[in-house]
Residue frames as a rotation matrix with the C-alpha (Angstrom) as fourth column:
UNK 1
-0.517 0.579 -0.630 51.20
-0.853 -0.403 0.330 59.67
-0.063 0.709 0.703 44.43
UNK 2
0.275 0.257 0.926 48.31
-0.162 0.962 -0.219 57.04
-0.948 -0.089 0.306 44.10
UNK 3
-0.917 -0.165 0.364 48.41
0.226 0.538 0.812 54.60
-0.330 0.827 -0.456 41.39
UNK 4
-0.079 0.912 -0.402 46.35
-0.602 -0.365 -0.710 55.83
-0.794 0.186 0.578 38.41
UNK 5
0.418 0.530 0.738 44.59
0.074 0.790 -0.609 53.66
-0.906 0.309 0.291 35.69
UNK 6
-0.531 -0.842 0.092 46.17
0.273 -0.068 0.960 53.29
-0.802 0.534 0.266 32.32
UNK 7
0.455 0.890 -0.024 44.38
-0.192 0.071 -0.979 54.03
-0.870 0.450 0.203 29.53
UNK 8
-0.589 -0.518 0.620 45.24
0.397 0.483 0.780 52.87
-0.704 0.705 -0.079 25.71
UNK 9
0.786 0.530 0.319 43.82
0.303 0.120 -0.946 53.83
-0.539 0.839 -0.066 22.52
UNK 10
-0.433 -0.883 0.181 45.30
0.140 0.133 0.981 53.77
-0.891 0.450 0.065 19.04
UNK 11
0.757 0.482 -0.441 44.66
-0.320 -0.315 -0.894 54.21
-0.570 0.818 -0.084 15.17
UNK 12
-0.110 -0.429 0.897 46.22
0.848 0.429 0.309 52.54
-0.518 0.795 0.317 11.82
UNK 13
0.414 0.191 -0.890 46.93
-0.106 -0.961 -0.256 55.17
-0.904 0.200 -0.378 9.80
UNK 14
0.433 -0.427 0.794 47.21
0.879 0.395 -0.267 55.33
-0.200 0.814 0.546 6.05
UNK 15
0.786 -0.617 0.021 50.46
-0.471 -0.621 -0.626 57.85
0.400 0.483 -0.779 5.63
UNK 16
0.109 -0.752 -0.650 54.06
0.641 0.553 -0.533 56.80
0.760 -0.358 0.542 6.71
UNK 17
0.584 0.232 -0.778 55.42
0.799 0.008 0.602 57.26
0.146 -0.973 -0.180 9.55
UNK 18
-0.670 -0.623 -0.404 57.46
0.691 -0.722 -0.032 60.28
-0.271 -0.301 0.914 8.92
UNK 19
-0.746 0.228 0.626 54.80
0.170 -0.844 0.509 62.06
0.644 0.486 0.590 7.65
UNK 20
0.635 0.327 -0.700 52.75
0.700 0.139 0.700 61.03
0.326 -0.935 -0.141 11.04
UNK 21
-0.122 -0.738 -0.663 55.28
0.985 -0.171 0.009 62.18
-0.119 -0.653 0.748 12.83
UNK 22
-0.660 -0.113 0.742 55.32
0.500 -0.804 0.322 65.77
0.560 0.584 0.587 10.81
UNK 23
0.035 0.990 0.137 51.29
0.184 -0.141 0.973 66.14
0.982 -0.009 -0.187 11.46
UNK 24
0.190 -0.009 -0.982 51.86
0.783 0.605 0.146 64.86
0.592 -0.796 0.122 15.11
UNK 25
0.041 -0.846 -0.532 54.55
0.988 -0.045 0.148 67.59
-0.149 -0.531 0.834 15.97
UNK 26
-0.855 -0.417 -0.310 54.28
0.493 -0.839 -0.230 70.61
-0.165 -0.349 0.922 14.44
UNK 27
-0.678 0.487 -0.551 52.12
-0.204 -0.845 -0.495 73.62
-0.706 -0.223 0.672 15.79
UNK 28
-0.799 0.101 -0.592 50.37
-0.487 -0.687 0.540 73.97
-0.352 0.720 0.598 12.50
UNK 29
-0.537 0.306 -0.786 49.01
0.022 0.937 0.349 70.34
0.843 0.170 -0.510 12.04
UNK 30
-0.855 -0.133 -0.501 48.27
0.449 0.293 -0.844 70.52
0.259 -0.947 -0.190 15.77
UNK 31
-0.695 0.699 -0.167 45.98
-0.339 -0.523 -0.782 73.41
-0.634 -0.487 0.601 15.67
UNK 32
-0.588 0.272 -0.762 44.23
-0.803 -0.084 0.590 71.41
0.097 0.959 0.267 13.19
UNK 33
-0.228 0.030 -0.973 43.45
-0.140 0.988 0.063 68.21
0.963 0.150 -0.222 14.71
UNK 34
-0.790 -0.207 -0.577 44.31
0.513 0.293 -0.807 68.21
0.337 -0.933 -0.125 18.72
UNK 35
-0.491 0.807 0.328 40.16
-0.871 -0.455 -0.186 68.77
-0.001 -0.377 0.926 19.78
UNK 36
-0.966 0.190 0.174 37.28
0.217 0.964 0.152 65.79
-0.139 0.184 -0.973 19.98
UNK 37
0.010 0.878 0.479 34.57
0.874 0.224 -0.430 66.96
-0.485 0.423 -0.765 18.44
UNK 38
-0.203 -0.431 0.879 33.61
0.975 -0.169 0.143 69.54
0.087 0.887 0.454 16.15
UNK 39
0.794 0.508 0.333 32.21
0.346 -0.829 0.439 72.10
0.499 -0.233 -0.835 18.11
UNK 40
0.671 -0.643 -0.370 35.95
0.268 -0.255 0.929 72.76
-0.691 -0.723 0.002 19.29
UNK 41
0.643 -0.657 0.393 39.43
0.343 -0.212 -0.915 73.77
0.685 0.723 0.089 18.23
UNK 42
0.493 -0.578 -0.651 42.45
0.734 -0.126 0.668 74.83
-0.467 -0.806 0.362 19.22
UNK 43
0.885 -0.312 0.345 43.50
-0.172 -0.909 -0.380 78.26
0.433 0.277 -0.858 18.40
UNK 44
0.286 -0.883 0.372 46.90
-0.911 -0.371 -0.182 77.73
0.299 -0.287 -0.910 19.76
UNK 45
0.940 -0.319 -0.125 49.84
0.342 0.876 0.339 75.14
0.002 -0.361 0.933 20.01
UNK 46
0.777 -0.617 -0.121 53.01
-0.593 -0.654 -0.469 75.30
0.210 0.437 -0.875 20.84
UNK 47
0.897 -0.324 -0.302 55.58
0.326 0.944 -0.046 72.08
0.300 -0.057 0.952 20.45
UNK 48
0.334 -0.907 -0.257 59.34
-0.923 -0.258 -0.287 72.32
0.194 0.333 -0.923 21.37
UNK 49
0.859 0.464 0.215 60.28
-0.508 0.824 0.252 68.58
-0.060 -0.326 0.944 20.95
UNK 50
-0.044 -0.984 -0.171 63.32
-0.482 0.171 -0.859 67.77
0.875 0.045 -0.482 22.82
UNK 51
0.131 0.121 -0.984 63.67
0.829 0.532 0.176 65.83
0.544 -0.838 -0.030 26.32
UNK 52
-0.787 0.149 -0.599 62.97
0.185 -0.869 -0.459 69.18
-0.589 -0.472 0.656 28.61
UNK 53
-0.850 0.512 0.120 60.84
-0.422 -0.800 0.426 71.01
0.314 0.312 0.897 26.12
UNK 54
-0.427 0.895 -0.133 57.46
0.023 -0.136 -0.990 71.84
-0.904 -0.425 0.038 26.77
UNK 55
-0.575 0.777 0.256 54.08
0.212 -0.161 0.964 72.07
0.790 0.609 -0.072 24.49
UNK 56
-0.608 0.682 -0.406 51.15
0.077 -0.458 -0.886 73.70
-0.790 -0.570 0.226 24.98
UNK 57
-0.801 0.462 0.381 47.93
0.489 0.137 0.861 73.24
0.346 0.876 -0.336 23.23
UNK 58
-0.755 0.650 0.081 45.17
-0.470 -0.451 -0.759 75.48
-0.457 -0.611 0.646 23.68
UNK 59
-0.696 0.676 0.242 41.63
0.717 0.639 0.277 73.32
0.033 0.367 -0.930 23.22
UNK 60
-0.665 0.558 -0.497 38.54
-0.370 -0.824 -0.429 76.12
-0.649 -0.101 0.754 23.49
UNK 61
-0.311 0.786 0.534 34.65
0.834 0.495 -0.244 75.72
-0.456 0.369 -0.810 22.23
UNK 62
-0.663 -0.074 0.745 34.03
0.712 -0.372 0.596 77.23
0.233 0.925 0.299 19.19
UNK 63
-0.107 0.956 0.272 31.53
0.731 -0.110 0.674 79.02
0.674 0.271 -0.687 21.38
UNK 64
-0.135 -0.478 0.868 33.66
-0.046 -0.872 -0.488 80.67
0.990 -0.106 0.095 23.42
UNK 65
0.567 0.384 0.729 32.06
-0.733 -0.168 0.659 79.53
0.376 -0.908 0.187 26.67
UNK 66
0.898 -0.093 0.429 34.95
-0.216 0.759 0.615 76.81
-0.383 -0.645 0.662 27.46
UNK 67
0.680 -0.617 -0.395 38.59
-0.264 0.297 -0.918 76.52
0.684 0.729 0.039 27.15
UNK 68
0.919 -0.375 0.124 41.98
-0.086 0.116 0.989 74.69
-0.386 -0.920 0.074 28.38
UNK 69
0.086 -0.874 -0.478 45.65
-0.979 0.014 -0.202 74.72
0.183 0.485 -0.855 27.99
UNK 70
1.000 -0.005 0.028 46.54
-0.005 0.938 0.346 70.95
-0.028 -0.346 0.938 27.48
UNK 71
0.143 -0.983 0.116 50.86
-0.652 -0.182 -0.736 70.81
0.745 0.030 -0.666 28.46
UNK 72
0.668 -0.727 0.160 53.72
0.186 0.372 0.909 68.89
-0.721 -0.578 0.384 29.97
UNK 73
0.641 -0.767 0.041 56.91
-0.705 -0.566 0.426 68.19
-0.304 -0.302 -0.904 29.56
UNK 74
0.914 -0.170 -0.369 59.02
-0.200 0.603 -0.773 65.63
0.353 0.780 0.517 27.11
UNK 75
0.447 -0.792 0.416 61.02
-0.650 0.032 0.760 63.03
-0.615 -0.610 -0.500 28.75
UNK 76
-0.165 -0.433 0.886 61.42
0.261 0.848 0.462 60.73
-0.951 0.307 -0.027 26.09
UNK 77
0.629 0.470 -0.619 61.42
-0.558 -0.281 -0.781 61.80
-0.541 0.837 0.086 22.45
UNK 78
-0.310 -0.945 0.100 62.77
-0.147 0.152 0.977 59.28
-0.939 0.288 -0.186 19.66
UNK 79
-0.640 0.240 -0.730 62.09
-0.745 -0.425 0.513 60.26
-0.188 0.873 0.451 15.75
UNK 80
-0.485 -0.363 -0.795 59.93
-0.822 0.500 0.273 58.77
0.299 0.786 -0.541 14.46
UNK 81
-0.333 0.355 -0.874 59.18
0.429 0.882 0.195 56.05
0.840 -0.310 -0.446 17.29
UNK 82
-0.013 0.083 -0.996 58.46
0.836 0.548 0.035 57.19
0.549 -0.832 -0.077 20.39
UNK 83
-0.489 -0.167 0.856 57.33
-0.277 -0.901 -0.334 60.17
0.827 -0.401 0.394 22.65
UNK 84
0.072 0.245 -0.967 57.01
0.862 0.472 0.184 60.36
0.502 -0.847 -0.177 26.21
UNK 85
-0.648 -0.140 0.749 56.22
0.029 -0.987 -0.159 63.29
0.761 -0.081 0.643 28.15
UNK 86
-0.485 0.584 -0.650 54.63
0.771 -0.064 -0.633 64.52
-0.412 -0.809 -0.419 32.07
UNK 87
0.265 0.248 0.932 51.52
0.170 -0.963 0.209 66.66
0.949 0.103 -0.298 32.20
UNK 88
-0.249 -0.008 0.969 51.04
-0.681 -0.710 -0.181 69.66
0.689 -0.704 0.171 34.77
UNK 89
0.698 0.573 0.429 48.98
-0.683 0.354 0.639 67.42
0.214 -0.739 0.639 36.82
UNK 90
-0.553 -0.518 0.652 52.08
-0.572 0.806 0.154 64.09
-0.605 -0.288 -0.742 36.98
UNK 91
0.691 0.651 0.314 50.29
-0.200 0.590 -0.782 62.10
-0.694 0.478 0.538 34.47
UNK 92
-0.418 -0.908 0.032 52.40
-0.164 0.110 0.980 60.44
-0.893 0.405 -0.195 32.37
UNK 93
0.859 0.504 0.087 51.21
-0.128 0.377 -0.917 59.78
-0.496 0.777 0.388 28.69
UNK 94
-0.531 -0.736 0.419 53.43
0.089 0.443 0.892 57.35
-0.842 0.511 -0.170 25.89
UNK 95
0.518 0.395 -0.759 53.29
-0.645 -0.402 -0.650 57.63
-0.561 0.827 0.047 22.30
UNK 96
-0.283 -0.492 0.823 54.22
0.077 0.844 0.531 54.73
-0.956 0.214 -0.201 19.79
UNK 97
0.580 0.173 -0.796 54.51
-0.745 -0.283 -0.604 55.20
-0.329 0.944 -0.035 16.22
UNK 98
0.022 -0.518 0.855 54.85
-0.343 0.800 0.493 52.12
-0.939 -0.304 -0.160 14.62
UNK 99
-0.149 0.367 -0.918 55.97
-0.877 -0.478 -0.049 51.94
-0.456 0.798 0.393 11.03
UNK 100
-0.200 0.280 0.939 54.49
0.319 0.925 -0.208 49.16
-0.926 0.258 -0.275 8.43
UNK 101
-0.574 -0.411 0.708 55.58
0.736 0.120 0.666 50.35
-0.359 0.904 0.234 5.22
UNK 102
-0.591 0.217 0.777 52.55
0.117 -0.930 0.349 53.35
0.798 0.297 0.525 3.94
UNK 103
0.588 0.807 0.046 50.63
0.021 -0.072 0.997 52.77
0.808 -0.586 -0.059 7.35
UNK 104
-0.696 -0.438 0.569 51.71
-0.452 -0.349 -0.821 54.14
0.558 -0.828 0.045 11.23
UNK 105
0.301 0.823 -0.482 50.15
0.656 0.188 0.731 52.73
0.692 -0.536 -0.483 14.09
UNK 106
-0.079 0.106 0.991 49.37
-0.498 -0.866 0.053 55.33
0.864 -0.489 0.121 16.62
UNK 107
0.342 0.545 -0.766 49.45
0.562 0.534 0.631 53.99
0.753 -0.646 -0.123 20.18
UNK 108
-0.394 -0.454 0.799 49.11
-0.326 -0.744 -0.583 56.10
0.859 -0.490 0.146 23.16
UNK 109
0.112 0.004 -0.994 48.93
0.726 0.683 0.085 55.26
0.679 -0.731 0.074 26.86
UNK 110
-0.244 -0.096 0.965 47.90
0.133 -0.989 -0.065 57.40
0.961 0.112 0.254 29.40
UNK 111
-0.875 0.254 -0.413 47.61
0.479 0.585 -0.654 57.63
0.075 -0.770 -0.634 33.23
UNK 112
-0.116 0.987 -0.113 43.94
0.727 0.162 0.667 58.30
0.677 -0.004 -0.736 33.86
UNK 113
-0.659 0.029 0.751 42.37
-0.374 -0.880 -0.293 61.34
0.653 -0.474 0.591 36.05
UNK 114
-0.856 0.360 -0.371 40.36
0.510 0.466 -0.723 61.29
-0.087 -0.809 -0.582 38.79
UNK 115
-0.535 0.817 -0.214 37.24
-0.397 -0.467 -0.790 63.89
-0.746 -0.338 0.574 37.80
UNK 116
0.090 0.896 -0.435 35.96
-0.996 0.070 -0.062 62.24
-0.025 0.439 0.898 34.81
UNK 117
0.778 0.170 0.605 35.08
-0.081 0.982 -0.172 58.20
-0.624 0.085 0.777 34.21
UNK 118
-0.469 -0.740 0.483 38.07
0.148 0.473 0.869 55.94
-0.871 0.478 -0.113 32.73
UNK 119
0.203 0.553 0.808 35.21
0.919 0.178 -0.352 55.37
-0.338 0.814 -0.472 29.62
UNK 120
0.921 0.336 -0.199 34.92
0.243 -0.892 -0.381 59.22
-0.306 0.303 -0.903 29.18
UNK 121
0.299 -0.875 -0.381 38.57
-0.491 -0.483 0.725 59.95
-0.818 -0.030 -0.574 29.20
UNK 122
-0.564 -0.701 0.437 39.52
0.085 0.477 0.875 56.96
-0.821 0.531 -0.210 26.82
UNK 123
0.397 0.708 0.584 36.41
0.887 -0.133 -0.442 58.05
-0.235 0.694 -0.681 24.43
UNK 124
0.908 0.222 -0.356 37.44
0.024 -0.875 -0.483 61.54
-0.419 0.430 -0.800 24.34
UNK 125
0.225 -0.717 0.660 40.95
-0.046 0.669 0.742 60.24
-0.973 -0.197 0.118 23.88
UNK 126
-0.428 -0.310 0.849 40.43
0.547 0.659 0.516 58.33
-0.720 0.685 -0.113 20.90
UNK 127
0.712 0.381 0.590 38.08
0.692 -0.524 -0.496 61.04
0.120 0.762 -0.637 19.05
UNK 128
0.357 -0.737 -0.574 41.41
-0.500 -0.670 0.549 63.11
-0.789 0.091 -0.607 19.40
UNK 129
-0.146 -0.461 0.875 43.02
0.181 0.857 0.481 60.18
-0.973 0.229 -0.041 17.63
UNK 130
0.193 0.905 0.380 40.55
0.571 0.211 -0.794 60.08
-0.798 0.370 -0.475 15.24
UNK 131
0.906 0.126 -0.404 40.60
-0.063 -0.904 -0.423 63.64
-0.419 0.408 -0.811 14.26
UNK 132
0.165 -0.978 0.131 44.62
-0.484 0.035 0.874 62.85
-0.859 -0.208 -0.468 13.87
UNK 133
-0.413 -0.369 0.833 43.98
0.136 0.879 0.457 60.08
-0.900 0.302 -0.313 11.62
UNK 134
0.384 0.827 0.411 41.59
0.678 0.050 -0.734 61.97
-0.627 0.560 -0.541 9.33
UNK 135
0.689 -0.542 -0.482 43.78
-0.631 -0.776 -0.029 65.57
-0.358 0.323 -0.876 8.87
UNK 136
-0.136 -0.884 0.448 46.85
-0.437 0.459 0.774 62.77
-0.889 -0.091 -0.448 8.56
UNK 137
-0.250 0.114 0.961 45.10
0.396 0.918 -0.005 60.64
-0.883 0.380 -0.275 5.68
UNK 138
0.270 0.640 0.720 43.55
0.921 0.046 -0.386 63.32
-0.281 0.767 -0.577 3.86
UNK 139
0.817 -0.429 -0.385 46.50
-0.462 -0.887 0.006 65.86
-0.344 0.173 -0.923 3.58
């Protein structure tokens, strides 16, 4: 496999970190948040978050003319701190959930594709984030 580009983005969040975590993980929260912009959504998630399980998020434009299933597989899961998990494609992506008393940092790390620009990927990235940090702060 070649070597693919890391990417980083992150987000301070004002909730603890178990209630991150909650939002993060299950299905419900998920179909709420996991899109980057507002002409999307995801009509479907499904989490099962053990080392094996799988997720599956469906993303789809609210217009009906564009959807994908975003999934992999969870090799690392620890409460709380830390998820790690392949997609379909061998991309790895890391999750860090660092608590700091009512505020989580969010840091994820991700190996880069090859059809769209690093910039594009870590922009569309972080307006996931985003969207994360807004449902998270203001529920």
């Amino acid at each position: 496999m070649e070597n693919r580009t890391p990417i980083t983005v992150s987000a301070s969040i004002n909730a603890t970190v178990e209630k991150v975590w909650e939002f993060w993980n299950n299905p419900e929260h998920i179909k709420n948040w996991a899109f980057a912009s507002a002409d999307w959504h995801a009509p479907k998630a499904e989490n099962d978050l053990h080392i094996g399980g799988k997720f599956s998020t469906t993303m789809a434009a609210k217009d009906g003319k564009m959807s994908f299933d975003f999934g992999g597989t969870y090799t690392a899961v620890e409460e709380n701190k830390l998820i790690e998990y392949t997609l379909a494609d061998d991309r790895r992506v890391k999750i860090v959930f660092e608590a700091d008393g009512d505020k989580t940092l969010v840091t994820e790390t991700f190996d880069a594709e090859e059809t769209n620009p690093v910039e594009m990927q870590q922009i569309g990235w972080q307006a996931i984030l985003n969207n994360f940090k807004k449902l998270a702060e203001e529920n």
